[in-house]
DRENDO-1510 file (C-alpha; in Angstrom, 1 decimal, always signed):
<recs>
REC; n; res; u; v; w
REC; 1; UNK; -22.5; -3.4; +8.4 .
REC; 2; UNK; -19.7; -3.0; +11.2 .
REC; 3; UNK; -18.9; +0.6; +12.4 .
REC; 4; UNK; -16.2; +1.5; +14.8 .
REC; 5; UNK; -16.8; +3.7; +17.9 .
REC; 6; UNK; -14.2; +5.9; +19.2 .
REC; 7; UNK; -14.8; +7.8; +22.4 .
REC; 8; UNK; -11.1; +10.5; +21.8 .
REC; 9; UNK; -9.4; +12.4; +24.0 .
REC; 10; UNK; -7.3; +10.0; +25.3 .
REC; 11; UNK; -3.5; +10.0; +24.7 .
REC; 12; UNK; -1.8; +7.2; +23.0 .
REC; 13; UNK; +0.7; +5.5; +25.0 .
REC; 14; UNK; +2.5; +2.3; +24.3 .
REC; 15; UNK; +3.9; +0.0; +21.6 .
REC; 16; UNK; +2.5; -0.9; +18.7 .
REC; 17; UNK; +3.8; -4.2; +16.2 .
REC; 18; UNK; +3.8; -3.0; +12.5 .
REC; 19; UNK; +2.9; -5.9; +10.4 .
REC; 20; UNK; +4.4; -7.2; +6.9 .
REC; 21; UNK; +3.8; -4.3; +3.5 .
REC; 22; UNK; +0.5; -5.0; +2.3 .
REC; 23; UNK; +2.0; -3.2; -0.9 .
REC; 24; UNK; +4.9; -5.1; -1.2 .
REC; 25; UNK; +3.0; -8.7; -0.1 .
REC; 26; UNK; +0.4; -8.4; -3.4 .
REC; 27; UNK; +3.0; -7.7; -5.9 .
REC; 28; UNK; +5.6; -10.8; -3.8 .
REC; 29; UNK; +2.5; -12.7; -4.2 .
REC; 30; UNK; +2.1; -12.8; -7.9 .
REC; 31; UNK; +5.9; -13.3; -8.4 .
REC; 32; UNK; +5.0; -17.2; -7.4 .
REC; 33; UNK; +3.2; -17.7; -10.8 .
REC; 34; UNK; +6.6; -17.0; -12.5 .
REC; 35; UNK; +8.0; -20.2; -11.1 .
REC; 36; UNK; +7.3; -24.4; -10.2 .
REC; 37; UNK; +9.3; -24.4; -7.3 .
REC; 38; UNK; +8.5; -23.2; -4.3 .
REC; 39; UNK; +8.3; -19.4; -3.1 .
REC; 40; UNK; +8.1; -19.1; +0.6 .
REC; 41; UNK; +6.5; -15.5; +1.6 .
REC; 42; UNK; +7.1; -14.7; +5.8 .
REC; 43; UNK; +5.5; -11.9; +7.6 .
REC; 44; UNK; +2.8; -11.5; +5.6 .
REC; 45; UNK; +0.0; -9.2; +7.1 .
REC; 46; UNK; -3.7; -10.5; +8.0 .
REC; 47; UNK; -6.0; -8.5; +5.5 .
REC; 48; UNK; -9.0; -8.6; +3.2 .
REC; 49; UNK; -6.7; -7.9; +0.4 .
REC; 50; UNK; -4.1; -10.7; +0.9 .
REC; 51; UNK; -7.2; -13.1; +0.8 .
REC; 52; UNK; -8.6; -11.6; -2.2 .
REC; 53; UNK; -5.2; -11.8; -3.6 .
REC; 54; UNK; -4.9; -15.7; -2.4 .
REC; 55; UNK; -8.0; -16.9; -4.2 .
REC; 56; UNK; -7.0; -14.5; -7.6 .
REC; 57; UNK; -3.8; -16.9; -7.4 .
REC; 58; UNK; -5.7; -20.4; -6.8 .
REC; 59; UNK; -7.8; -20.2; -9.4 .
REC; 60; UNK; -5.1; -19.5; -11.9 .
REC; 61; UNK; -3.4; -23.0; -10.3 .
REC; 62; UNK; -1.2; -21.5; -7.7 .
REC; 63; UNK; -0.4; -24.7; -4.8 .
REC; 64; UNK; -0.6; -22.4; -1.5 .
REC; 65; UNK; -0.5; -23.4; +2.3 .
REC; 66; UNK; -0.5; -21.4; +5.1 .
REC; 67; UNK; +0.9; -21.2; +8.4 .
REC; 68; UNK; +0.5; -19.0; +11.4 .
REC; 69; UNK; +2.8; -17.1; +13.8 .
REC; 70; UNK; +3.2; -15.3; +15.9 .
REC; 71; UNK; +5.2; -13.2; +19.3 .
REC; 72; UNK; +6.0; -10.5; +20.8 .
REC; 73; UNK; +2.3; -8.7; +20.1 .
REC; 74; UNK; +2.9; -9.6; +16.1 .
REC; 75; UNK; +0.5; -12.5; +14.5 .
REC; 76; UNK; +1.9; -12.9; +10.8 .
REC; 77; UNK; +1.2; -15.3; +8.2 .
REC; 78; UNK; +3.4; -17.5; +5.8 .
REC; 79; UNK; +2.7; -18.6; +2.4 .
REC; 80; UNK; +4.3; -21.4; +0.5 .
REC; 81; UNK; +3.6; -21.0; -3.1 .
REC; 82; UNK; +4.4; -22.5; -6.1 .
REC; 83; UNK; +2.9; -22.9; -9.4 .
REC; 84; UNK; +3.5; -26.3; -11.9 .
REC; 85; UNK; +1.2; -25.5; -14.4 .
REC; 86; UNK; -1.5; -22.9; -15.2 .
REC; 87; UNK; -5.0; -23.8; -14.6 .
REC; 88; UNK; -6.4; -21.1; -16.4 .
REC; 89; UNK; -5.0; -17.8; -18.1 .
REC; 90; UNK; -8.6; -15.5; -16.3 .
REC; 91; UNK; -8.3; -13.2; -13.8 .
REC; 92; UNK; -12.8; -12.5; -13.5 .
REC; 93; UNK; -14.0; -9.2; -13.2 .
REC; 94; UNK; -15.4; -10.3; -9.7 .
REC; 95; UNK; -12.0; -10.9; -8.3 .
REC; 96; UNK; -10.2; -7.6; -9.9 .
REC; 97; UNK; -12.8; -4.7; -9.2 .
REC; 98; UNK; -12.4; -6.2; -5.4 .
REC; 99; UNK; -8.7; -4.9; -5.6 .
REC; 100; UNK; -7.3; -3.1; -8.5 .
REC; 101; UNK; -3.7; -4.9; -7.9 .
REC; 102; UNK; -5.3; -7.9; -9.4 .
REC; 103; UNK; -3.7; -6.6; -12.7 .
REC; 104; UNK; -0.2; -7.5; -11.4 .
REC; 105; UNK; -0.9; -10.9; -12.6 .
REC; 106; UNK; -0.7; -9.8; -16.0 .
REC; 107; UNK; +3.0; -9.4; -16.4 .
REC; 108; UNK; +4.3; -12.7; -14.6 .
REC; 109; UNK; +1.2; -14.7; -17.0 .
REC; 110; UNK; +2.7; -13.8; -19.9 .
REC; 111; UNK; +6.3; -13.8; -19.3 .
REC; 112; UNK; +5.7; -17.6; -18.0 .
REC; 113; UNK; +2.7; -19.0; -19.8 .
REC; 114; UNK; +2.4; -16.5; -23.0 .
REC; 115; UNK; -1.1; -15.8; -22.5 .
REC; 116; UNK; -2.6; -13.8; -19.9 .
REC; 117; UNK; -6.5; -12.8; -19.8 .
REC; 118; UNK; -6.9; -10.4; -17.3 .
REC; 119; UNK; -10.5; -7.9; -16.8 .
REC; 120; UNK; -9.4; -4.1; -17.0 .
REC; 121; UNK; -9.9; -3.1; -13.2 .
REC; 122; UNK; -12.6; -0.1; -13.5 .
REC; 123; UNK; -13.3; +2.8; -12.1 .
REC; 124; UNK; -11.6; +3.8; -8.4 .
REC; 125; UNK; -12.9; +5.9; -6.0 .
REC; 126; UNK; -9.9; +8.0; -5.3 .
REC; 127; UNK; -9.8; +9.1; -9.1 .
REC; 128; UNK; -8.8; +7.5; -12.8 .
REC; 129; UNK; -6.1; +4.8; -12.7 .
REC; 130; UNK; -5.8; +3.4; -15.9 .
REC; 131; UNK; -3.3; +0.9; -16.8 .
REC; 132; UNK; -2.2; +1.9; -20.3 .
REC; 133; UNK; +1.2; +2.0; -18.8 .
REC; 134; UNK; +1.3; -1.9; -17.9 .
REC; 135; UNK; -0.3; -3.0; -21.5 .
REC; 136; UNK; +2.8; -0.3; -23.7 .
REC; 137; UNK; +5.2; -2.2; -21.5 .
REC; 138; UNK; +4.8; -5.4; -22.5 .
REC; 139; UNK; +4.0; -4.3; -26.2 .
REC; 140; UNK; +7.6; -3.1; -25.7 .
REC; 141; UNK; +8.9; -6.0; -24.7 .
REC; 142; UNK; +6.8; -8.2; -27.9 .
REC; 143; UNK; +3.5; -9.0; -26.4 .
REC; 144; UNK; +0.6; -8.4; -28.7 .
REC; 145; UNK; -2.3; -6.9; -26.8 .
REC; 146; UNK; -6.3; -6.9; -27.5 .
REC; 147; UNK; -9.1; -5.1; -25.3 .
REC; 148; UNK; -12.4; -7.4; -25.4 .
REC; 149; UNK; -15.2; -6.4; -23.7 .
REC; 150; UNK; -14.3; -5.3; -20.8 .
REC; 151; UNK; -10.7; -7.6; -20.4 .
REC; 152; UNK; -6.9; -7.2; -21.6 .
REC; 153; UNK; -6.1; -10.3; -24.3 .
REC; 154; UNK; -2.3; -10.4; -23.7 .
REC; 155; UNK; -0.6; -13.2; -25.8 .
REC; 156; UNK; +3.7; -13.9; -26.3 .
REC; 157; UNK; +3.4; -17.2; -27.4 .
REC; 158; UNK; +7.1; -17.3; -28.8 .
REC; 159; UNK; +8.1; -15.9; -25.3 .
REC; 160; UNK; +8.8; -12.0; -24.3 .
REC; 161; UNK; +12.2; -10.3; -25.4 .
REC; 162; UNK; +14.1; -7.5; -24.1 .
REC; 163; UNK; +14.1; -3.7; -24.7 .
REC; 164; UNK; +13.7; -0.5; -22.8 .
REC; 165; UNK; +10.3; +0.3; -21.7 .
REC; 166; UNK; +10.3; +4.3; -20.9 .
REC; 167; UNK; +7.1; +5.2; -18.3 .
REC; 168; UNK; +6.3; +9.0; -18.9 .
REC; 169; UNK; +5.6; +9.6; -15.6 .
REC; 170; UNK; +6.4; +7.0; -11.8 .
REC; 171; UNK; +3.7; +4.5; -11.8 .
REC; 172; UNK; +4.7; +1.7; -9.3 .
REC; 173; UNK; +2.0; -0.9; -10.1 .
REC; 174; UNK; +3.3; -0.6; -13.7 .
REC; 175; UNK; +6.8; -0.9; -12.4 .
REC; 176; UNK; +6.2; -3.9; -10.4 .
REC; 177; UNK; +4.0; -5.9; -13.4 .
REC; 178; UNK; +7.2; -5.0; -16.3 .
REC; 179; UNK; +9.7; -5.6; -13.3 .
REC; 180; UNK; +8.1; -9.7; -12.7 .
REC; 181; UNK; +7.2; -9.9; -16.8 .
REC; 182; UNK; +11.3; -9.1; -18.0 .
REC; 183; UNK; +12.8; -11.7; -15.7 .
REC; 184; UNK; +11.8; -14.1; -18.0 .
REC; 185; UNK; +12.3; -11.9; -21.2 .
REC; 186; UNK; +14.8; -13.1; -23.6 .
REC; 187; UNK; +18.2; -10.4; -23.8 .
REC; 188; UNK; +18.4; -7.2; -21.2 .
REC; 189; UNK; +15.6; -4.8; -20.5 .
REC; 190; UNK; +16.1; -1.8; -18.9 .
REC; 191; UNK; +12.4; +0.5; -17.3 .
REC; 192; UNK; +13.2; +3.9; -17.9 .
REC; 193; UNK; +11.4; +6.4; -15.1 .
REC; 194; UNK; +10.8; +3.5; -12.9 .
REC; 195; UNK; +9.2; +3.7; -9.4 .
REC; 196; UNK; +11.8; +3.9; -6.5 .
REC; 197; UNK; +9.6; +3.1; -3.8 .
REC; 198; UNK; +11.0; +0.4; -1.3 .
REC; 199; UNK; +7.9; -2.3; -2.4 .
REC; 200; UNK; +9.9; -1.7; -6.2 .
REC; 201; UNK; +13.0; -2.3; -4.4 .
REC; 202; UNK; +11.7; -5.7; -1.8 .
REC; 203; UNK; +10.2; -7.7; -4.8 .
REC; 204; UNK; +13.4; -7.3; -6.9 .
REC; 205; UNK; +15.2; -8.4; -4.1 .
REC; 206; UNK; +12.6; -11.5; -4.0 .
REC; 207; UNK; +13.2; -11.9; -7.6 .
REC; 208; UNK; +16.8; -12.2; -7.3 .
REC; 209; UNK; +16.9; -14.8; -4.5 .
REC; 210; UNK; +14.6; -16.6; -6.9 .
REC; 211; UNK; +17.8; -16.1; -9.5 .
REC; 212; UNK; +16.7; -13.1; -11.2 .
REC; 213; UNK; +19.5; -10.4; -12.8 .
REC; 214; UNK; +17.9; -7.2; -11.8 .
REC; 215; UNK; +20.3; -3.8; -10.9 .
REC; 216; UNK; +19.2; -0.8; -10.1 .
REC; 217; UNK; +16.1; -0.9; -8.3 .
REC; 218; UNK; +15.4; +1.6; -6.1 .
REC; 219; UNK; +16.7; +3.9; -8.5 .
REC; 220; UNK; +15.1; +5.5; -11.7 .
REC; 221; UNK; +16.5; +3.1; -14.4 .
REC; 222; UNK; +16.5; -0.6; -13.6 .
REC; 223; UNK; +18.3; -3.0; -15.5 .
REC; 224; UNK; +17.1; -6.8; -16.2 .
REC; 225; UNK; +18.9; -9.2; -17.8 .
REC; 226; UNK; +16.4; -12.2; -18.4 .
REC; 227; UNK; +16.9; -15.8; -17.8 .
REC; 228; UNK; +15.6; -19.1; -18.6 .
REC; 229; UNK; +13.6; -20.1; -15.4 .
REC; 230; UNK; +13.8; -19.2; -11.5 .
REC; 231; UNK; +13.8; -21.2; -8.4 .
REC; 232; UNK; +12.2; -21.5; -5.0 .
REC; 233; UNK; +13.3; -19.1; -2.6 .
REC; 234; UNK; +12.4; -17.8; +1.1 .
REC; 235; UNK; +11.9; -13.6; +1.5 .
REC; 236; UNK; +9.9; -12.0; +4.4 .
REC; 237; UNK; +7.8; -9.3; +3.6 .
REC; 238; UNK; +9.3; -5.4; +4.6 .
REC; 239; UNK; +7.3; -3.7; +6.8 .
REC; 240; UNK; +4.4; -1.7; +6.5 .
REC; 241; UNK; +5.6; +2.0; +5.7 .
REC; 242; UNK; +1.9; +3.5; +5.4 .
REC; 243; UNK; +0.6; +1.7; +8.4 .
REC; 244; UNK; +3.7; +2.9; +10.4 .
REC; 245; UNK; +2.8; +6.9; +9.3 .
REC; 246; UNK; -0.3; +6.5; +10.1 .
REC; 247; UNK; -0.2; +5.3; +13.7 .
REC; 248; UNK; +3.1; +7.8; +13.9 .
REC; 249; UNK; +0.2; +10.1; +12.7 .
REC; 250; UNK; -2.5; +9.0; +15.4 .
REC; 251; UNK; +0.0; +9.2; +18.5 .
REC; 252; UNK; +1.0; +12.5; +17.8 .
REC; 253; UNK; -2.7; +13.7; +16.8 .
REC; 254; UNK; -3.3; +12.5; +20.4 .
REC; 255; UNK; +0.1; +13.7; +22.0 .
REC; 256; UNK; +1.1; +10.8; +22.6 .
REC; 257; UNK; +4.5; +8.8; +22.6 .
REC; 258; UNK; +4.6; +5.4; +20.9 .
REC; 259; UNK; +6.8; +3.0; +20.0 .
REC; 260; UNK; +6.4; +1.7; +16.8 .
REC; 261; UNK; +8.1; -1.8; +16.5 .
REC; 262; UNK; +9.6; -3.1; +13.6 .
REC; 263; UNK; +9.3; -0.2; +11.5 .
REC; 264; UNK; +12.2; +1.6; +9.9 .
REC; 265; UNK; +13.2; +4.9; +9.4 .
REC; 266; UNK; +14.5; +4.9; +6.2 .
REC; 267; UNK; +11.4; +3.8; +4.7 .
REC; 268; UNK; +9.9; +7.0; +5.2 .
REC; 269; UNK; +12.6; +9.8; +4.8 .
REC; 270; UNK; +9.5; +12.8; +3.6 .
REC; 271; UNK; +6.9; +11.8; +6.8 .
REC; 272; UNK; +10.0; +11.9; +9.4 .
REC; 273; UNK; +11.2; +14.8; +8.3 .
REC; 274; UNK; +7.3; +16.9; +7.5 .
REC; 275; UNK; +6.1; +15.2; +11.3 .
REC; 276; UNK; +9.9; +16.7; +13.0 .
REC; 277; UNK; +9.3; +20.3; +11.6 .
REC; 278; UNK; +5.2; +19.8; +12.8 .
REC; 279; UNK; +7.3; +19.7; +16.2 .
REC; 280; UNK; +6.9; +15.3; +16.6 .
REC; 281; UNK; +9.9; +13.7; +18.0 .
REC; 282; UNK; +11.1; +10.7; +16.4 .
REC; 283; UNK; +14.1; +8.7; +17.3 .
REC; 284; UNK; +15.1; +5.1; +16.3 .
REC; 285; UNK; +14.9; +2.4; +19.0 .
REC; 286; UNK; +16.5; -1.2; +19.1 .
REC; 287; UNK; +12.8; -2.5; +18.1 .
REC; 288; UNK; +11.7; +0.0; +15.8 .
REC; 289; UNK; +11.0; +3.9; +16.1 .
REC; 290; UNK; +9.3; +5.7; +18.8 .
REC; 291; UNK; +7.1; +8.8; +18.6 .
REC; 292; UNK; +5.8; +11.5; +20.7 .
REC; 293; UNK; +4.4; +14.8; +20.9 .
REC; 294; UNK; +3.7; +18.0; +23.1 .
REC; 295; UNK; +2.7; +20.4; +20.5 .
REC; 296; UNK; +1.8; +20.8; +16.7 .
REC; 297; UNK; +3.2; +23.3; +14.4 .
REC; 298; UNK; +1.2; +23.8; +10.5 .
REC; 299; UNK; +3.7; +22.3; +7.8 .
REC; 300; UNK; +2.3; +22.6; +4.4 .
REC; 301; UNK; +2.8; +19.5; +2.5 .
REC; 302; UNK; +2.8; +17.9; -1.6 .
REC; 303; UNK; +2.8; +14.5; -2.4 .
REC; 304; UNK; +5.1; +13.0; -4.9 .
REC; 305; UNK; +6.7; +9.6; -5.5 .
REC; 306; UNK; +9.1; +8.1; -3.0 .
REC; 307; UNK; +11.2; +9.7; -2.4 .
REC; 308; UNK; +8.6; +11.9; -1.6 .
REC; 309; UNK; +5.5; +12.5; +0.8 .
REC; 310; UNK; +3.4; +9.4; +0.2 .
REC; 311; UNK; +0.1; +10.2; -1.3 .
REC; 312; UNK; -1.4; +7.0; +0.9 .
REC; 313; UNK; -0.3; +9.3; +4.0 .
REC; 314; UNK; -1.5; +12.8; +2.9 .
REC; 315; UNK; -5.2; +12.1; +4.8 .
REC; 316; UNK; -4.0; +10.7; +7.6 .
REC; 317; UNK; -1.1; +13.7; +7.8 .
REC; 318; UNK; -4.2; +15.9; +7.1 .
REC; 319; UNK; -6.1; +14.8; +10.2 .
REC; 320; UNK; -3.1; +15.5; +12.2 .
REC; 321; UNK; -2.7; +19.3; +10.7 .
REC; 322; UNK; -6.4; +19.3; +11.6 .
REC; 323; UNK; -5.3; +19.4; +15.6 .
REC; 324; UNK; -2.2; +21.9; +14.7 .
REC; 325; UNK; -1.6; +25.5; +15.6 .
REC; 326; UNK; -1.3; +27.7; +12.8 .
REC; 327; UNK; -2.1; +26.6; +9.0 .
REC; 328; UNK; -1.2; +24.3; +6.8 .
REC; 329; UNK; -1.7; +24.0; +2.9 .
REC; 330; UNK; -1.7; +20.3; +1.9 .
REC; 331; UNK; -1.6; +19.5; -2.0 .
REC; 332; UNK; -2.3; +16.1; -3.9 .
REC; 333; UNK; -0.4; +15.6; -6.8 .
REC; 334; UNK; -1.2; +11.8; -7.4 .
REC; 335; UNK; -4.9; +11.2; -7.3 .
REC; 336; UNK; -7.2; +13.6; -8.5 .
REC; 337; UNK; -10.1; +12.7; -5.9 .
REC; 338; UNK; -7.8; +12.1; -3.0 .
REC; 339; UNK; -9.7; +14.4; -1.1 .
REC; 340; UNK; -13.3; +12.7; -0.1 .
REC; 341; UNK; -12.2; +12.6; +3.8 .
REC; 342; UNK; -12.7; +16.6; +3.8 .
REC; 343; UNK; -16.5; +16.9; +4.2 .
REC; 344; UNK; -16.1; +13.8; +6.7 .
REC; 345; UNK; -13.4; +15.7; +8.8 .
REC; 346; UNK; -15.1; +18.8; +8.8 .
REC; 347; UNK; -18.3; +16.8; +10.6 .
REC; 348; UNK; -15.4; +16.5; +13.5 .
REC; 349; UNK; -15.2; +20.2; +13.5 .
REC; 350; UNK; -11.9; +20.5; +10.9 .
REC; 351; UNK; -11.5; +23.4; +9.3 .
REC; 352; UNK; -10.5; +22.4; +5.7 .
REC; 353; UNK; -10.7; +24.7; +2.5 .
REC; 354; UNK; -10.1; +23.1; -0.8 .
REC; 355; UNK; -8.7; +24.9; -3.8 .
REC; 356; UNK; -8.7; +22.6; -6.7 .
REC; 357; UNK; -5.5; +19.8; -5.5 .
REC; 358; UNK; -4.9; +21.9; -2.5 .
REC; 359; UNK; -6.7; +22.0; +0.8 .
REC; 360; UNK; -5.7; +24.8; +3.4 .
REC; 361; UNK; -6.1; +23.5; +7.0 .
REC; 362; UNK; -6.6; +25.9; +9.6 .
REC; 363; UNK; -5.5; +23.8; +12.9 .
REC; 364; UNK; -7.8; +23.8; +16.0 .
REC; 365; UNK; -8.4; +22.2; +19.2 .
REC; 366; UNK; -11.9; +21.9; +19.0 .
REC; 367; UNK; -12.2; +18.7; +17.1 .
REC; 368; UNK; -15.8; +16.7; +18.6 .
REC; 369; UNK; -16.7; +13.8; +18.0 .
REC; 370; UNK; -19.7; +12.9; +15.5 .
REC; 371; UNK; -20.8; +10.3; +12.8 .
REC; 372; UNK; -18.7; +9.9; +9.4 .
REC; 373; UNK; -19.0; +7.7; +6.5 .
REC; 374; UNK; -15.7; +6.1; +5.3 .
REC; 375; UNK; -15.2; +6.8; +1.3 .
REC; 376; UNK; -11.7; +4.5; +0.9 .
REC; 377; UNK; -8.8; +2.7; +2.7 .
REC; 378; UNK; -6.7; +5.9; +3.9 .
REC; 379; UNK; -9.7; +8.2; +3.7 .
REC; 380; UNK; -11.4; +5.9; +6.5 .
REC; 381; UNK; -8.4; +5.3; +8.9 .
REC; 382; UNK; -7.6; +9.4; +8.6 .
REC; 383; UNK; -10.9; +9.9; +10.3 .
REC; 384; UNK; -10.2; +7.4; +13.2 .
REC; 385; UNK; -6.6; +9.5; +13.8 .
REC; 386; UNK; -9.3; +12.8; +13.8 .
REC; 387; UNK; -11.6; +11.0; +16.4 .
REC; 388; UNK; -8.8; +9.6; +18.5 .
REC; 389; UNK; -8.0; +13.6; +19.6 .
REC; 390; UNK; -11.5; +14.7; +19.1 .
REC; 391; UNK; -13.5; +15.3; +22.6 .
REC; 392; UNK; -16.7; +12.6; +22.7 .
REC; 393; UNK; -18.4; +9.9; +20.7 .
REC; 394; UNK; -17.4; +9.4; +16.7 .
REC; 395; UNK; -18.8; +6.3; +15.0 .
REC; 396; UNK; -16.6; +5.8; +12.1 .
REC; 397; UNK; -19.1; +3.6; +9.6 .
REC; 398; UNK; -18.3; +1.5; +6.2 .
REC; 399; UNK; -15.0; +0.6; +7.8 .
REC; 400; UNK; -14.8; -2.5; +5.5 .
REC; 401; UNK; -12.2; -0.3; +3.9 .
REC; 402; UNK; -10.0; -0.3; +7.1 .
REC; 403; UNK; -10.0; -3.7; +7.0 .
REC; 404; UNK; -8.3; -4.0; +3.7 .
REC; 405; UNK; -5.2; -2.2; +4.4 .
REC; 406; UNK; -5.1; -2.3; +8.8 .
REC; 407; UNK; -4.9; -5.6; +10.4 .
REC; 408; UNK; -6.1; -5.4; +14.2 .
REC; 409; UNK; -6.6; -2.1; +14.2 .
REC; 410; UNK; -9.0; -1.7; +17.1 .
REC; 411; UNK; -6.8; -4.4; +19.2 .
REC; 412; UNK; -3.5; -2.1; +18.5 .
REC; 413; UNK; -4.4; +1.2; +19.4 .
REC; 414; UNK; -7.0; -0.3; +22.2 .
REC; 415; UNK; -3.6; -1.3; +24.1 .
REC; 416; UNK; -2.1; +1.9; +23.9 .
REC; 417; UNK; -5.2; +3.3; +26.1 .
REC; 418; UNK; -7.7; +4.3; +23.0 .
REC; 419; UNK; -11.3; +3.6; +23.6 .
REC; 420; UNK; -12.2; +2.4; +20.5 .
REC; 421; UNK; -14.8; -0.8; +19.6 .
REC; 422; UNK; -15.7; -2.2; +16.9 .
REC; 423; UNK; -19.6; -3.4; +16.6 .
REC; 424; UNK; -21.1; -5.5; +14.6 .
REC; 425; UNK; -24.1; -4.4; +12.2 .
</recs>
């Protein structure tokens, strides 16, 4: 099994290309199912989960082909996709527990085809993450709904039709899945509580270059007025929010300055404003947005939808507190086990008390470098920012995780002076 070795210390200096959302890619993804023309995806990034994604999608009869760019530091990847008929309504248990956002297959199924047969997802390591949300949202919009050992049943065969779907609390993935399902829905829907996160916002963009009616999204009410059929269209992916916080993260945890290119401010209004009071400097560029830092202040911090402090940052944003002067008390709202990279950060020499869905952080500059176990995706990439500043040897192990959510990871922070290799096991 592959392990990463980071000898830390070093600052981070440089520029590093943010590739394509891989949030906003899945969900852009699925929307090809919804019509026979062809939907061209650009700048999609190169990770596990796009190719888990890609066979999820063939095997229901999706027509891909893929091409390969690149310049300027960037590779990306285009997809054509279109989808004439369905070659079968199943997404397997194999391909779903890989990636829980398998489930966004559900909505566009049975808005086009009427029938959808899609396994329920399982258990996830960063806490329960049920989808009872997606299945009331299409019962509100007519589909009838049957659990069957172990997979959703979800049949419309006289088509979907219109009504307000009301979430109780933000759930994005739900969002996204009633979002794809009520283009095709017969009269006006309108989600009530819906997610305002910019991957909301990007596919109904996508969707109404493919001649959706959709208003209001990146708000909390969006409005869809359904139509018959949609066309072919050409969207590039946004860029990656997460993975530009969480090399913001890593150049300041080092002191660094960075430029991150391609990334945008806006899509990150909480971080830029929780990393300026830790004392980071940010400032847009004509490429993108550059950081740097001399010194760390503690900031406490919550997470909460977007607006709000991403919970896919709070580890990473924890790692950096780790290197602060002063205390910081960070709290998880989102994700009841979001908290797994603690014991791992305290190996570097953290020191990290949890109190229930809070963790006080005690800043030092005595982080060292040791071995650590990767638990998920951000949990794993929080401890390289931690081993980047920490004096001597880490090896970062199980970093199949990383490469779901960080294309290149090694290569990108290599050329901004990090010693960092990746070896084979």
């Amino acid at each position: 099994m592959d392990k990463i070795v980071i000898k830390g210390g070093k600052r981070l200096e440089g520029s590093i290309p943010i590739a394509g959302a891989k949030n906003a890619a899945l969900p852009l993804m699925c929307a090809g199912i919804l019509t026979d023309e062809v939907l061209t995806l650009e700048n999609l990034p190169l990770l596990a989960d796009i190719d888990t994604m890609q066979n999820l999608l063939v095997q229901h009869g999706v027509e891909l082909t893929m091409r390969h760019a690149g310049g300027n530091g960037r590779r990306t990847r285009t997809f054509a996709l279109s989808t004439p008929d369905l070659a079968s309504s199943l997404a397997p248990y194999d391909l779903v527990r890989k990636m829980r956002a398998s489930v966004l297959v559900l909505g566009p199924l049975v808005a086009r085809f009427g029938v959808a047969r899609v396994s329920l997802p399982g258990g996830c390591a960063i806490g329960a993450r049920p989808i009872d949300l997606h299945l009331k949202g299409l019962e509100a919009l007519g589909a009838e709904i049957e659990l069957d050992k172990g997979y959703v049943q979800a049949s419309a065969p006289n088509g979907l039709r219109g009504g307000d779907v009301v979430f109780p609390f933000v759930s994005v993935g739900a969002t996204e899945n009633l979002l794809m399902a009520a283009v095709l829905a017969r009269g006006e829907t309108r989600l009530i509580n819906a997610a305002r996160e910019p991957e909301v916002v990007d596919l109904a963009n996508c969707l109404n270059a493919m001649g959706a009616h959709i208003e209001g999204a990146g708000t909390d009410v969006i409005t869809i007025k359904g139509v018959e059929g949609l066309h072919g269209a050409v969207h590039p992916v946004i860029a990656d929010r997460i993975e530009t916080g969480t090399y913001a993260m890593a150049a300041a945890a080092t002191r660094g300055s960075v430029e991150l290119q391609g990334a945008e401010l806006d899509a990150l209004p909480s971080v830029i404003d929780h990393l300026m009071r830790a004392g980071v400097e940010v400032e847009a560029t004509d490429g993108g947005v550059k950081v740097s830092a001399d010194r760390i202040v503690g900031v406490d911090v919550m997470t909460e939808p977007f607006p709000g402090f991403p919970t896919d940052l709070q580890a990473q944003m924890m790692a950096l507190l780790a290197t602060a002067e002063g205390a910081s008390m960070v709290t998880e709202t989102i994700f009841e086990n979001r908290f797994m990279h603690v014991p791992e950060l305290t190996r570097l020499g953290a020191n990290i008390n949890l109190h229930g869905r809070s963790a006080m952080v005690r800043g030092t500059q005595d982080l060292t470098g040791a071995a650590v176990m990767a638990t998920d995706l951000r949990a794993s990439v929080s401890l390289v920012v931690a081993a980047l500043a920490a004096q001597g040897q880490t090896e970062v192990n199980r970093v199949y995780h990383l490469d779901r959510g960080y294309e290149r990871l090694e290569e990108k922070l290599a050329a901004c002076g990090a010693d960092i290799e990746r070896i084979s096991g």
